[in-house]
C-alpha positions as a LaTeX table, in Angstrom:
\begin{tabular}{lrrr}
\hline
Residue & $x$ (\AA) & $y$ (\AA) & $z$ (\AA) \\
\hline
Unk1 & 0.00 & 0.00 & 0.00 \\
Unk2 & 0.92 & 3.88 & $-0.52$ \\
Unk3 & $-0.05$ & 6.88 & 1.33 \\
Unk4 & $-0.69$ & 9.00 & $-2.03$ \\
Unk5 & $-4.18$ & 9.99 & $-1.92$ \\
Unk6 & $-7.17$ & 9.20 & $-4.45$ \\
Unk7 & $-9.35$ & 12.24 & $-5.54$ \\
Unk8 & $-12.48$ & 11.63 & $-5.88$ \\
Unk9 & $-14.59$ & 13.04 & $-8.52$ \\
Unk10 & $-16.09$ & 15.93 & $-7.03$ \\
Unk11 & $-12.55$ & 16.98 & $-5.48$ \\
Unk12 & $-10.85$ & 16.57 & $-8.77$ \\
Unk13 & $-13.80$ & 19.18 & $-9.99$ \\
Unk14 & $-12.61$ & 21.31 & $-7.27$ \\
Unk15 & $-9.21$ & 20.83 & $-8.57$ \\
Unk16 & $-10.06$ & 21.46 & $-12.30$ \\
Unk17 & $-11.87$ & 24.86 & $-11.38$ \\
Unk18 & $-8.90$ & 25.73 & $-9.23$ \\
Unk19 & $-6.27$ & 25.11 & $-12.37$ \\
Unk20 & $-8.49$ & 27.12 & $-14.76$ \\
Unk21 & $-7.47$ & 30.22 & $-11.97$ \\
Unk22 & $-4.03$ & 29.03 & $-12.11$ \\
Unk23 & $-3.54$ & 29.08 & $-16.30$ \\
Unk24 & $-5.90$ & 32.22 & $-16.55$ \\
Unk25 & $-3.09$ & 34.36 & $-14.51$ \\
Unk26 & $-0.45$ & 32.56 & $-16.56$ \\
Unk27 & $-1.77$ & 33.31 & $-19.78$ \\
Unk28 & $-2.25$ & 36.93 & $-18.64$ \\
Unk29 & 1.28 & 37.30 & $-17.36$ \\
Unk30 & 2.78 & 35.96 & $-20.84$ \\
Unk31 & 1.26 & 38.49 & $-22.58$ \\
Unk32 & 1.61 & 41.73 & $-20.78$ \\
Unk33 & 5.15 & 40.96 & $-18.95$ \\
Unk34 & 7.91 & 43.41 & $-20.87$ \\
Unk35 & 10.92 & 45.07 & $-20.45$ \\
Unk36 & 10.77 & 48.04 & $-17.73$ \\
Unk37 & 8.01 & 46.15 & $-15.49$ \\
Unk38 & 8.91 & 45.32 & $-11.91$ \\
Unk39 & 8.81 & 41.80 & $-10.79$ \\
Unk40 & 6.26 & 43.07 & $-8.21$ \\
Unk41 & 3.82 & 43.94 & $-10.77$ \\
Unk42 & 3.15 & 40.87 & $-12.17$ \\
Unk43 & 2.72 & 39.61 & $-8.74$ \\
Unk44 & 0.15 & 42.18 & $-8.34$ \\
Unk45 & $-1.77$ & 41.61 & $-10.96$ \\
Unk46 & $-1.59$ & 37.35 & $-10.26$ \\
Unk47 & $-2.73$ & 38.11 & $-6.62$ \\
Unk48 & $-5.79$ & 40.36 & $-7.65$ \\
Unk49 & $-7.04$ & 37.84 & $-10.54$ \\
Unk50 & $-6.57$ & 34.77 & $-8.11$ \\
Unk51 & $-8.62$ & 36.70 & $-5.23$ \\
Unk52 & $-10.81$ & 38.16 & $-7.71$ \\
Unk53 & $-11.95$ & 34.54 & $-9.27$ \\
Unk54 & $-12.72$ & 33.46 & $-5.37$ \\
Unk55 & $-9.33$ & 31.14 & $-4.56$ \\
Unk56 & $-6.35$ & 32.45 & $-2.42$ \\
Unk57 & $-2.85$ & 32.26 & $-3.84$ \\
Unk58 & $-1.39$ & 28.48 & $-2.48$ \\
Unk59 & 2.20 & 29.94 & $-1.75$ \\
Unk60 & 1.17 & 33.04 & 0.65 \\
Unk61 & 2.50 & 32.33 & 4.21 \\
Unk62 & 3.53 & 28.49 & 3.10 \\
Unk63 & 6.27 & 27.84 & 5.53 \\
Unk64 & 6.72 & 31.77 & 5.52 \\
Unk65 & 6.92 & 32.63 & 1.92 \\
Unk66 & 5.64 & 36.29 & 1.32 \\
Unk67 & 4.09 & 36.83 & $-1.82$ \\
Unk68 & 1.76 & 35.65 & $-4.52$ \\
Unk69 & 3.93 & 33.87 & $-6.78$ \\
Unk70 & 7.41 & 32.38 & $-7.28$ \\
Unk71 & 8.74 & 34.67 & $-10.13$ \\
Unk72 & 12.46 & 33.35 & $-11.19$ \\
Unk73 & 15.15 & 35.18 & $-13.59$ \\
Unk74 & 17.53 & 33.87 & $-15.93$ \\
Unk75 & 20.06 & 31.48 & $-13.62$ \\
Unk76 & 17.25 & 31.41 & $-10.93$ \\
Unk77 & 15.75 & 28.30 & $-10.76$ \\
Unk78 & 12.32 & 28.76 & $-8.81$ \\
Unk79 & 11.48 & 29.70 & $-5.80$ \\
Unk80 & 12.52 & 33.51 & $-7.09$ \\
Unk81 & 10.67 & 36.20 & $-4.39$ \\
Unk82 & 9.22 & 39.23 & $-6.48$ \\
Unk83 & 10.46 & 42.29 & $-5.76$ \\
Unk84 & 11.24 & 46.18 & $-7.44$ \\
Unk85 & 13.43 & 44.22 & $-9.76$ \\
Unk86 & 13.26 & 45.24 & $-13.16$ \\
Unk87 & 12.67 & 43.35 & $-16.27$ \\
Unk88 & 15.19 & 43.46 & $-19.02$ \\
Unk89 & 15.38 & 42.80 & $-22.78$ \\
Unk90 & 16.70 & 39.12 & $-23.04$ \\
Unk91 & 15.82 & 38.41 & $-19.53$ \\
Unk92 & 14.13 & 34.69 & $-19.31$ \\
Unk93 & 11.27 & 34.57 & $-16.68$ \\
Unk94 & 10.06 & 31.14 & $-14.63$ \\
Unk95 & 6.37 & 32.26 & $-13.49$ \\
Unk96 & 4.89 & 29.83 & $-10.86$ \\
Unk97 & 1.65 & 30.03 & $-9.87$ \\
Unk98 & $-0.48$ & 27.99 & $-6.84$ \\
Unk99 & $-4.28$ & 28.09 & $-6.28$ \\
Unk100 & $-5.78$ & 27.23 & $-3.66$ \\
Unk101 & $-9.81$ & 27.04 & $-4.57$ \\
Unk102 & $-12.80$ & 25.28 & $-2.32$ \\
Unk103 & $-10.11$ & 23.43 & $-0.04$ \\
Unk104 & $-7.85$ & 22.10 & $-2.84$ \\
Unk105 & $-4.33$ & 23.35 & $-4.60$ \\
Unk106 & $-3.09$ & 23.48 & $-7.68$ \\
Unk107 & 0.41 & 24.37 & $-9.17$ \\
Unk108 & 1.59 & 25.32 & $-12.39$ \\
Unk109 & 4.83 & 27.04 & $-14.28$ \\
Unk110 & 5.76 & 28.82 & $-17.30$ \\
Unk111 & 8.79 & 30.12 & $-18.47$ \\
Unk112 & 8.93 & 33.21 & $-20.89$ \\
Unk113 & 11.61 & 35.36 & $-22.88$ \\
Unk114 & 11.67 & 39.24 & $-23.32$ \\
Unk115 & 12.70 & 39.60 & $-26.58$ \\
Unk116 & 15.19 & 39.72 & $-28.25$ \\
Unk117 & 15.79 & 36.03 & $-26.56$ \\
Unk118 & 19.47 & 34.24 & $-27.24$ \\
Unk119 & 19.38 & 31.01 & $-29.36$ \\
Unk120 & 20.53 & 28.97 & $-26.39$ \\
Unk121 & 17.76 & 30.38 & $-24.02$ \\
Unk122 & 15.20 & 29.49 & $-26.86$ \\
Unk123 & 15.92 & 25.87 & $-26.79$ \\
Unk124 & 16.09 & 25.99 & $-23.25$ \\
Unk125 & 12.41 & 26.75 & $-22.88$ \\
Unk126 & 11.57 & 24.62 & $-25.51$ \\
Unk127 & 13.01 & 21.82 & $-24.45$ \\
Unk128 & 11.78 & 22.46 & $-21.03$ \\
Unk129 & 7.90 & 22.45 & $-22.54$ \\
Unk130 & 8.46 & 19.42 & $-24.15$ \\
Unk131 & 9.93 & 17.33 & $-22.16$ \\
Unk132 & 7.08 & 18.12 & $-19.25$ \\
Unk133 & 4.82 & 17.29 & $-22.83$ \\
Unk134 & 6.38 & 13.92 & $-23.00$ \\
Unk135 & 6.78 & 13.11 & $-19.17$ \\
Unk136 & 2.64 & 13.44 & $-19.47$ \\
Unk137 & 2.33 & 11.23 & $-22.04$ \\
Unk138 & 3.58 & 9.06 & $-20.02$ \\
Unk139 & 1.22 & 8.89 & $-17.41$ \\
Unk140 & $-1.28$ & 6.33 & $-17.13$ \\
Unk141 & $-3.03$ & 4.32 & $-14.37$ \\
Unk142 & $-1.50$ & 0.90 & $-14.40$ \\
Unk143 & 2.02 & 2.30 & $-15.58$ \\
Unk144 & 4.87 & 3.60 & $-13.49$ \\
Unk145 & 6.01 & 6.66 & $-12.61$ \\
Unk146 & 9.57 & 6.22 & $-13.59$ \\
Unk147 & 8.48 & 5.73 & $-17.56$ \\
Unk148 & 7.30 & 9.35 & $-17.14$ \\
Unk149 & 10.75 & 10.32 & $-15.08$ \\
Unk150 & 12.75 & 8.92 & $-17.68$ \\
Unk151 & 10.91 & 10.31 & $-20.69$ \\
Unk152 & 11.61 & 13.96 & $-19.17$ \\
Unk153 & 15.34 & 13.22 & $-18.47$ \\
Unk154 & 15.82 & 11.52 & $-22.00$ \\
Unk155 & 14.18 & 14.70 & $-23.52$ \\
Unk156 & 16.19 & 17.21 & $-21.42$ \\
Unk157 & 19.49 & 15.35 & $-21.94$ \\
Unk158 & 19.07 & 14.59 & $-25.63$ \\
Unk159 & 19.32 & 18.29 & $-26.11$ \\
Unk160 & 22.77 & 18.02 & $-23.56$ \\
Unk161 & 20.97 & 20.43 & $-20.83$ \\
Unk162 & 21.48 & 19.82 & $-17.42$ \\
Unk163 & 18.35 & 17.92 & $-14.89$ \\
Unk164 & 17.94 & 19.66 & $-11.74$ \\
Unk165 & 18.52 & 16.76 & $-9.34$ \\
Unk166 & 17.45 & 18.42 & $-6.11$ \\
Unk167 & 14.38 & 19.83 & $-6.48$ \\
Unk168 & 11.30 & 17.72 & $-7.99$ \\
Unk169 & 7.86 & 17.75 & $-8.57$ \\
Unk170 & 5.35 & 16.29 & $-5.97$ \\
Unk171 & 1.49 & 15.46 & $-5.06$ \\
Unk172 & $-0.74$ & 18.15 & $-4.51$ \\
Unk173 & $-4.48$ & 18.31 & $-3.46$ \\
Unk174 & $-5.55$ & 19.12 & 0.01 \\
Unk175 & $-2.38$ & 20.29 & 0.95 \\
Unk176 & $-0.06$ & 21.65 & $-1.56$ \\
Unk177 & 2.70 & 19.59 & $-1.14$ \\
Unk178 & 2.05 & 15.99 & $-0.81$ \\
Unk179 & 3.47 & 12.36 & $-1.80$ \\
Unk180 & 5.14 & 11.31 & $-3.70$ \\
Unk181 & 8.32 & 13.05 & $-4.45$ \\
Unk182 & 8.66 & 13.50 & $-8.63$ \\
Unk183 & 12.44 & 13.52 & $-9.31$ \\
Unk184 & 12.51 & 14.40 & $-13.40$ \\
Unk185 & 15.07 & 11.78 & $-13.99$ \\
Unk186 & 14.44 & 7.81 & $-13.46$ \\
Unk187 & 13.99 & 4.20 & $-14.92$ \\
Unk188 & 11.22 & 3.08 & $-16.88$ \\
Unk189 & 9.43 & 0.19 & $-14.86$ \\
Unk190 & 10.60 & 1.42 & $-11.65$ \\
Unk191 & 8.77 & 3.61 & $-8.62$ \\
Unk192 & 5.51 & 4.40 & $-7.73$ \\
Unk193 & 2.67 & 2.40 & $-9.89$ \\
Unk194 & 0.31 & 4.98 & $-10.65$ \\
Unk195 & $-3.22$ & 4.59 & $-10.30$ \\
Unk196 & $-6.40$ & 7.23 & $-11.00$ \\
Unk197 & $-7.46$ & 9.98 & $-9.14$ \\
Unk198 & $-3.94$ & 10.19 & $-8.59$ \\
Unk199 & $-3.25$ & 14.12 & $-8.57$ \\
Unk200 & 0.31 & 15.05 & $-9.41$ \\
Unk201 & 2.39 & 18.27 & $-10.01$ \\
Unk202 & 4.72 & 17.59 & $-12.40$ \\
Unk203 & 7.64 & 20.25 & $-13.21$ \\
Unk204 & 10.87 & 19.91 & $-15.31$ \\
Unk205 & 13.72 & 22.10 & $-14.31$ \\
Unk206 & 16.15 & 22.58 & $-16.33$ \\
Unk207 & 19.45 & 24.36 & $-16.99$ \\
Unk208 & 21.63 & 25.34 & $-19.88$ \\
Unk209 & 24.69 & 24.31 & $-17.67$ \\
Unk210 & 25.25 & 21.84 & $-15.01$ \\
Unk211 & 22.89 & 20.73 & $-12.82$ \\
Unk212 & 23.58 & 21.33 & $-9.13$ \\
Unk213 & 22.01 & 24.61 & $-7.17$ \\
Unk214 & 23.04 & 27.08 & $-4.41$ \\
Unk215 & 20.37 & 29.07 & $-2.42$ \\
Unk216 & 20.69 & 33.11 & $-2.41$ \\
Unk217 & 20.52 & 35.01 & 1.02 \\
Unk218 & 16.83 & 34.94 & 1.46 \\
Unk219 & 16.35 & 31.61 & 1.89 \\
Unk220 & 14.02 & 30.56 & $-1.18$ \\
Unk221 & 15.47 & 31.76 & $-3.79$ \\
Unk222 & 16.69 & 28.53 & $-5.80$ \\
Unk223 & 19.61 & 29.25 & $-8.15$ \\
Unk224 & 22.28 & 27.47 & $-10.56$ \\
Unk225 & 25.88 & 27.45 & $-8.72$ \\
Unk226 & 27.67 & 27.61 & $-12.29$ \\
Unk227 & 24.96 & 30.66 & $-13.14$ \\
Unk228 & 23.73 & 29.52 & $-16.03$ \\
Unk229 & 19.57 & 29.63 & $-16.74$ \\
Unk230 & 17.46 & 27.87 & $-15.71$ \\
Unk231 & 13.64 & 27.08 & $-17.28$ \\
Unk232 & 10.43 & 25.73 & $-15.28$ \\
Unk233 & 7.38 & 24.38 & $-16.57$ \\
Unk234 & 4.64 & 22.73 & $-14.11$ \\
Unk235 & 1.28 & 21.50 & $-15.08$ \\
Unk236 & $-0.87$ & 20.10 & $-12.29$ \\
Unk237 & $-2.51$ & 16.57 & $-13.70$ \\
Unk238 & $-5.22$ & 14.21 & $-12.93$ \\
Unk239 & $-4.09$ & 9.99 & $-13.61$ \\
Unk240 & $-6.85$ & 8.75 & $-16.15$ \\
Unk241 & $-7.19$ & 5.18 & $-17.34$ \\
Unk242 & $-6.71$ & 6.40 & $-21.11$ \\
Unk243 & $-3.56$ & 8.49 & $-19.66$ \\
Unk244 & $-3.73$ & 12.02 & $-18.02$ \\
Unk245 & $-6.30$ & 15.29 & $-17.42$ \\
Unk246 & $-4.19$ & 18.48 & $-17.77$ \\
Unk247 & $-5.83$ & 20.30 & $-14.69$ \\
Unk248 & $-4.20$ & 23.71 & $-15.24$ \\
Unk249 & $-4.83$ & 24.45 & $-18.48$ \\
Unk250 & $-7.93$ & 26.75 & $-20.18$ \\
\hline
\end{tabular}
């Protein structure tokens, strides 16, 4: 037996109304965030749209953090704390979002360049999309969770980028952090075998250099000790028989 819990239906409805919050901010952010905005800003505005469509922002006062969102630049990982911080041409932006609607979280992450964006950081956010694309694919009841671990690192290392090896994705429902832990590297046929109503964040992190991280003064903010970027994509996902629900998407 496993302690990772089973949504039922009307939870995972919960859960689906609560992602809709989630991607509505994130599709927001992506289109208004330019050079000369403050970090603080787009926290703003995330805040007001996730009080606004009835939730309350998931990472507010979790285990102290202070703001809305988790808002992470260029060799900053996640866990980035917004601030007067200016946005720059070039700059690549991690945008993390958690809702927490009727009793239930849900998490989700984009990454986004202010043009004009460097060839390197371009394939870096692609290849951060697409490998959290083919880690879902992955996911089925009756399948394991490593298939979908090793998809991700296959896609991120194919394309010689580094997998962030300390930090993973995780359960999330009730509480926003829950089991299991979601490494994005792994062996097909190997961990936890996944069944549905199974709710799961999953969240590549990637980085154009090597893979291990340092932690700046504040305490959260999560960054690359060689300094080079870093991209973060999250979706948070429902386990299906026929595969996966995308629970943070329009």
């Amino acid at each position: 037996m496993n302690n990772i819990s089973i949504k039922t239906p009307e939870e995972i409805e919960k859960m689906r109304l609560g992602g809709k919050i989630a991607a509505a901010v994130l599709e927001r952010i992506a289109k208004i965030a330019e050079p000369g905005m403050t970090v603080w800003e787009l926290d703003t505005l995330a805040e007001e749209m996730i009080l606004k469509a009835g939730g309350k922002p998931s990472f507010k006062g979790f285990k102290g953090y202070p703001t809305a969102t988790c808002i992470s630049i260029n060799e900053e990982i996640v866990h980035g704390i917004p601030s007067d911080r200016v946005l720059r041409k070039g700059d690549i932006i991690g945008v993390d979002v958690g809702v927490y609607f009727e009793g239930y979280h849900t998490d989700t992450a984009i990454t986004i360049g202010l043009e004009p964006v460097s060839s390197e950081n371009q394939r870096l956010i692609d290849t951060t999309k697409e490998a959290l694309i083919n880690g879902l694919k992955e996911i089925k009841a009756g399948k394991y969770l490593g298939d979908a671990q090793s998809r991700i690192q296959e896609t991120i290392e194919n394309e010689r980028f580094g997998v962030i090896r300390d930090l993973t994705g995780h359960g999330v429902g009730r509480e926003l952090q829950e089991a299991p832990s979601i490494p994005n590297y792994g062996k097909p046929g190997t961990g936890l075998l996944l069944e549905a109503g199974m709710t799961l964040a999953i969240e590549p992190m990637v980085s154009t250099g090597d893979w291990h991280i340092d932690v700046k003064d504040d305490g959260w903010t999560v960054v690359t000790a060689d300094k080079s970027h870093a991209a973060h994509f999250e979706h948070t996902i429902v386990v299906t028989d026929e595969g996966c629900e995308i629970l943070t998407q329009l």
